[in-house]
C-alpha positions as CSV (number, residue, x, y, z in Angstrom):
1,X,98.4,113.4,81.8
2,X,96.9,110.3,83.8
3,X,95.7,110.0,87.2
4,X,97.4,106.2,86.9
5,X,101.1,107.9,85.9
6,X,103.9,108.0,88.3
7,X,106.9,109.8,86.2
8,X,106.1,111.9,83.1
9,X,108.7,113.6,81.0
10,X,108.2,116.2,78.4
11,X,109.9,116.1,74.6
12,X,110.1,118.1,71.8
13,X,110.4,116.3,68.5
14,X,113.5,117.6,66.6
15,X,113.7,117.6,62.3
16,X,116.2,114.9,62.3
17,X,114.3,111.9,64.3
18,X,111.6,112.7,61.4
19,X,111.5,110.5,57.8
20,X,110.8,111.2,54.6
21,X,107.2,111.3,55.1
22,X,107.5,114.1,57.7
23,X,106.7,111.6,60.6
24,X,108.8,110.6,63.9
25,X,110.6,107.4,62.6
26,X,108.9,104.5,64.1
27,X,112.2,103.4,65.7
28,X,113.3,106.6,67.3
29,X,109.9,106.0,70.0
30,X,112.2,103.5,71.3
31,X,114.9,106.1,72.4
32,X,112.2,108.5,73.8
33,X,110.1,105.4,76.1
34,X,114.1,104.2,77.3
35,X,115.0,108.0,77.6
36,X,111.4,108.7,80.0
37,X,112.7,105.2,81.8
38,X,116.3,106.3,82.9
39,X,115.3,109.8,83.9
40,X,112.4,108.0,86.1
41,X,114.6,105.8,87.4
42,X,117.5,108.6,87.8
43,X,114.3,110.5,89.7
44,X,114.4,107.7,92.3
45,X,118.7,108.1,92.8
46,X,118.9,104.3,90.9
47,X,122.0,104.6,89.5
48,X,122.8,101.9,86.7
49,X,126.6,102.9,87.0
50,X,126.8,101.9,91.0
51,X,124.3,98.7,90.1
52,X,126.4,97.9,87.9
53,X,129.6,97.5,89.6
54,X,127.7,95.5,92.0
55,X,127.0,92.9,89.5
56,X,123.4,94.1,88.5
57,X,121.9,95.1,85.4
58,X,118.6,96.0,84.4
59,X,117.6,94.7,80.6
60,X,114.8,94.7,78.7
61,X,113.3,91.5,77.5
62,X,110.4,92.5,75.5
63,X,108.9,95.4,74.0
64,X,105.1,95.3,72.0
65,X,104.8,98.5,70.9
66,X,101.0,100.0,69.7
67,X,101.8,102.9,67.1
68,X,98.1,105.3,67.5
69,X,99.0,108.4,65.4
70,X,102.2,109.7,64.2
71,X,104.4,112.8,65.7
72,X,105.5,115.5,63.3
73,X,108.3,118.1,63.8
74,X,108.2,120.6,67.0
75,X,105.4,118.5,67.8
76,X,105.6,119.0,71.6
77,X,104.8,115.5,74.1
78,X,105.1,113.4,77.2
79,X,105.9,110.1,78.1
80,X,104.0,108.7,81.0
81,X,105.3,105.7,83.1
82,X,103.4,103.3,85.0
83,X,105.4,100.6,86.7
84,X,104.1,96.9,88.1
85,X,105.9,93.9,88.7
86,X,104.9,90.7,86.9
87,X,105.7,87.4,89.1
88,X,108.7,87.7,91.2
89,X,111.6,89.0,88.2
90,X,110.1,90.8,85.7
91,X,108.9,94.5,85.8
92,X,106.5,96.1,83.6
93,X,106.6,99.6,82.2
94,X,103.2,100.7,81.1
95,X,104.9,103.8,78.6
96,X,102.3,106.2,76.7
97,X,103.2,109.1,74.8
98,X,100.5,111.9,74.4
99,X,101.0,114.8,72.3
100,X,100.2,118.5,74.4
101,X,98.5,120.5,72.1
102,X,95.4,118.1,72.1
103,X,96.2,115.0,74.5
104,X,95.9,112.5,71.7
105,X,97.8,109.4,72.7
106,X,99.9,108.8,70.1
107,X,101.8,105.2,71.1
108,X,101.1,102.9,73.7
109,X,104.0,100.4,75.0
110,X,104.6,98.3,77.2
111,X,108.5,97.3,78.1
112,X,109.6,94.2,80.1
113,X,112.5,94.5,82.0
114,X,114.5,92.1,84.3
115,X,117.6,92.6,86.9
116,X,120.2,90.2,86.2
117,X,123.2,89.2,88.1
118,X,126.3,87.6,86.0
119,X,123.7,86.7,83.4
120,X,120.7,85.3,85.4
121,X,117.4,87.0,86.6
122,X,117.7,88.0,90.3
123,X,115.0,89.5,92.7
124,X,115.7,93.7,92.5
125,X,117.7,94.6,95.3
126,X,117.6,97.5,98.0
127,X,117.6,99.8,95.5
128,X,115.0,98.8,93.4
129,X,113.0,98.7,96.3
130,X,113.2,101.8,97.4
131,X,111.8,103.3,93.8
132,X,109.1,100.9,94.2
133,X,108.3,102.0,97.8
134,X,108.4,105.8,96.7
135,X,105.9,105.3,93.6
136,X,103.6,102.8,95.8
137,X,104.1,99.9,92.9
138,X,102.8,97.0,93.8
């Protein structure tokens, strides 16, 4: 959708993530932006059960969420990733969602994540590496 995105993933909005208004809840973006994030980071063989029993988890910290125009039912769209780190810990997800049938940008995010180890930030480890090495993040 961008020259600047690394991952996208296409959805399909479903009747039930909709509210009385006939709009996509502003709560269920959250699930499609962490949805788009875990298949990105599945893409890259990261696997948050094995990183997990090795004492790291990745959480997010902060989410600022920028709500453009709403999605309606069977509305078909993609979330597009960029990915930068921030300092030495923290790692940013640019998400945007764009609706197909006329590329409107429809929510801009942008996600904060850290690894932590028993609790405290730690530097991403071989793993994280490598998906940063195969999508050239910086």
């Amino acid at each position: 959708m961008t020259k600047d995105c690394i991952y996208e993933l296409e959805f399909l909005v479903r009747d039930y993530e909709c509210d009385l208004q006939g709009i996509v809840n502003n709560a269920v973006y959250q699930n499609y932006l962490e949805h788009a994030r875990h298949e990105f980071m599945q893409s890259a063989d990261v696997d948050f059960a094995k990183l997990h029993d090795e004492g790291i988890d990745p959480v997010v910290t902060r989410i600022e969420l920028d709500y453009k125009l709403p999605l309606r039912s069977q509305d078909k769209f993609i979330v597009c990733i960029k990915l930068h780190r921030e300092g030495r810990l923290k790692f940013i997800f640019d998400q945007a969602i764009y609706r197909l049938s006329d590329k409107q940008i429809m929510l801009n995010g942008k996600i904060t994540a850290v690894f932590l180890n028993n609790g405290r930030p730690v530097k991403p480890d071989n793993i994280i590496k490598t998906l940063l090495e195969k999508y050239d993040v910086q």
